[in-house]
N, C-alpha and C positions, 0 to 999 in steps of 0.2 A: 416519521422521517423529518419532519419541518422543526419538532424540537430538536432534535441531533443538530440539523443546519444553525439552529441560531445556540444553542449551545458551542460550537465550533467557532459561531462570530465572536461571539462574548470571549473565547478564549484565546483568538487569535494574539493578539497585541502581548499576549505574555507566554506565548506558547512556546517560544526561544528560547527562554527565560528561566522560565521555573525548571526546578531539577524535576525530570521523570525518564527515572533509570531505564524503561521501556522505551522510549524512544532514545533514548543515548543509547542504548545495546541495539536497537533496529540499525543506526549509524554504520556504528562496528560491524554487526552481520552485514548488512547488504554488500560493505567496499571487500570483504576477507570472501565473499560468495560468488563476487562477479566481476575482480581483479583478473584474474584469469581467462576470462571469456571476451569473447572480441562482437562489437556490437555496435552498429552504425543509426538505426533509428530504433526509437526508444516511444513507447508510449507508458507515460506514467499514472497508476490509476491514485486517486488519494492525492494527491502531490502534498495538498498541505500547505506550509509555508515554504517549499523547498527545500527542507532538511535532506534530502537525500539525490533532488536533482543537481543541487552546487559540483556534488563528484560524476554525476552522469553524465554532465555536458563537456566533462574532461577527458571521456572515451568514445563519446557518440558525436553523428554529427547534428543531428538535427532530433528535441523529443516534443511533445505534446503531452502535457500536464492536465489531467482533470482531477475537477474537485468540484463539490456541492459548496463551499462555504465562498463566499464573494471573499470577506475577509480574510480568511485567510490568503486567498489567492492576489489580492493586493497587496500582502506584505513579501509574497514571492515576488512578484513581478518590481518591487520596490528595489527588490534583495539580489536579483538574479537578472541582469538587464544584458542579455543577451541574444543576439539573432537567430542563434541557434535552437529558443525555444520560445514555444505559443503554449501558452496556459489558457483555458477554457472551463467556465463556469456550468458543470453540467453534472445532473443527477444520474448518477450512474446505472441506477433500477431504468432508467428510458432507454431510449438510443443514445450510443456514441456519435458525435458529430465528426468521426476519421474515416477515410476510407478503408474500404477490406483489404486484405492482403500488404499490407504497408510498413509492418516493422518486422521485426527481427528481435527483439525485447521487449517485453511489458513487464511490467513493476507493477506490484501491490503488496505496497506497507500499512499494517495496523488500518486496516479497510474494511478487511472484509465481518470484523466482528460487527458492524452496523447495518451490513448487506441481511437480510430477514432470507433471501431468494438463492442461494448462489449459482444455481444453475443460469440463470440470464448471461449472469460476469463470465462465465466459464463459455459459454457459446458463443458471446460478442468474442472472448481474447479469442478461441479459434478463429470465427471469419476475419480477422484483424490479423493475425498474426502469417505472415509467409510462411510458407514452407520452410523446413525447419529453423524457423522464428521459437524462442524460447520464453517464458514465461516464470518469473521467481516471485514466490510469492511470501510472506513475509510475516509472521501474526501472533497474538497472545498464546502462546499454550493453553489450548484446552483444559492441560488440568491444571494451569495457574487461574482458566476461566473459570473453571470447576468449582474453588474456593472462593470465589464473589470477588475476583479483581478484577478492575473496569478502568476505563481513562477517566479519569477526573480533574477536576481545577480550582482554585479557590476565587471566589468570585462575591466583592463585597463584606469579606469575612466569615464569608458561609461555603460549603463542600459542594460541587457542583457533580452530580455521579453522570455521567452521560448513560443513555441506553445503550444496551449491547444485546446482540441474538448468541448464541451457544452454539456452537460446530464444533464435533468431533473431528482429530485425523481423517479419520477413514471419510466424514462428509465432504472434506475440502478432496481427495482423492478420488471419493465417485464422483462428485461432479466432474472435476478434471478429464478422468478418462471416460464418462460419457458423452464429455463434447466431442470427443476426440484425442484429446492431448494425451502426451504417456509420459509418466512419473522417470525420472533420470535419477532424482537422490534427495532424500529428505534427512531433515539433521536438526535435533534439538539444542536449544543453547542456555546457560545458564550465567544466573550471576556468581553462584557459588556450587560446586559441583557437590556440596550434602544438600543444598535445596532441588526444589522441584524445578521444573528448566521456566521461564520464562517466556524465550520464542520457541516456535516452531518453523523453519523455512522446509519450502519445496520446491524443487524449481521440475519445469515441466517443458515435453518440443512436442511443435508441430513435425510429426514425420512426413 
């Protein structure tokens, strides 16, 4: 986990920057997924540099941002200077430092391929998440993981591949509904509809 963490610092400062069609299509899925849903506290897993809290904070009132990499969360907080939200520097494999029962939304984008464990993430977002509090979750297709695509960055003039762990659908789905949570609707997404899809979202409630 500690090379992931500074792999993410080393990548921060250009992470805006460089074209990576996987994070531009996260963009696009999260706002066309959760345009229509009404949601007042937000807890964001991954936050990142804020690519995806800028349009959260335009529907919510109040989110919480975690993330393992310092840097990058300095260039959110550079990026996103708002009251509306607290970014915290926190490895997600531990404890969450939010109270239980408290949002109504969690987010996680392009996260959980680093997560090794996911049953932890899946029991924190139940005690975290209110009653019927929802959960979207956001990630590489599996069978784009399938064929050896990973986040990477060019660093120095050399390829930086970061680590990733391998989850099946059906892994991010049991874990879900053995915290608790019940699957609402899952939906693949593509850059080109003859390719393979890209993401996978799922969004998930607390009943």
């Amino acid at each position: 986990m500690n090379k992931i963490i500074d792999n993410y610092n080393a990548w921060a400062n250009r992470y805006d920057e460089a074209p990576n069609p996987t994070s531009d299509l996260d963009k696009i899925v999260l706002r066309q997924s959760l345009s229509s849903i009404d949601f007042f506290k937000v807890l964001e897993l991954g936050c990142g540099t804020g690519k995806n809290t800028e349009w959260l904070i335009t529907k919510a009132d109040s989110l919480i941002g975690l993330d393992f990499s310092k840097n990058m969360l300095d260039i959110a907080k550079n990026k996103i200077q708002s009251d509306k939200v607290t970014f915290i520097e926190t490895d997600l494999n531990e404890a969450w430092p939010v109270k239980n029962e408290s949002f109504d939304l969690a987010v996680i984008s392009l996260t959980l391929e680093h997560i090794k464990k996911l049953d932890h993430i899946f029991i924190s977002l139940f005690e975290k998440l209110k009653k019927g509090g929802k959960c979207f979750v956001s990630e590489l297709h599996p069978k784009k993981q399938l064929l050896g695509s990973k986040a990477r960055f060019i660093e120095y003039g050399e390829e930086v591949v970061l680590d990733a762990f391998q989850h099946l659908e059906k892994d991010y789905i049991q874990s879900a509904e053995n915290s608790g949570l019940t699957l609402l609707n899952k939906k693949d997404w593509y850059d080109d509809k003859k390719d393979i899809p890209r993401l996978i979202t799922l969004l998930f409630e607390k009943l």
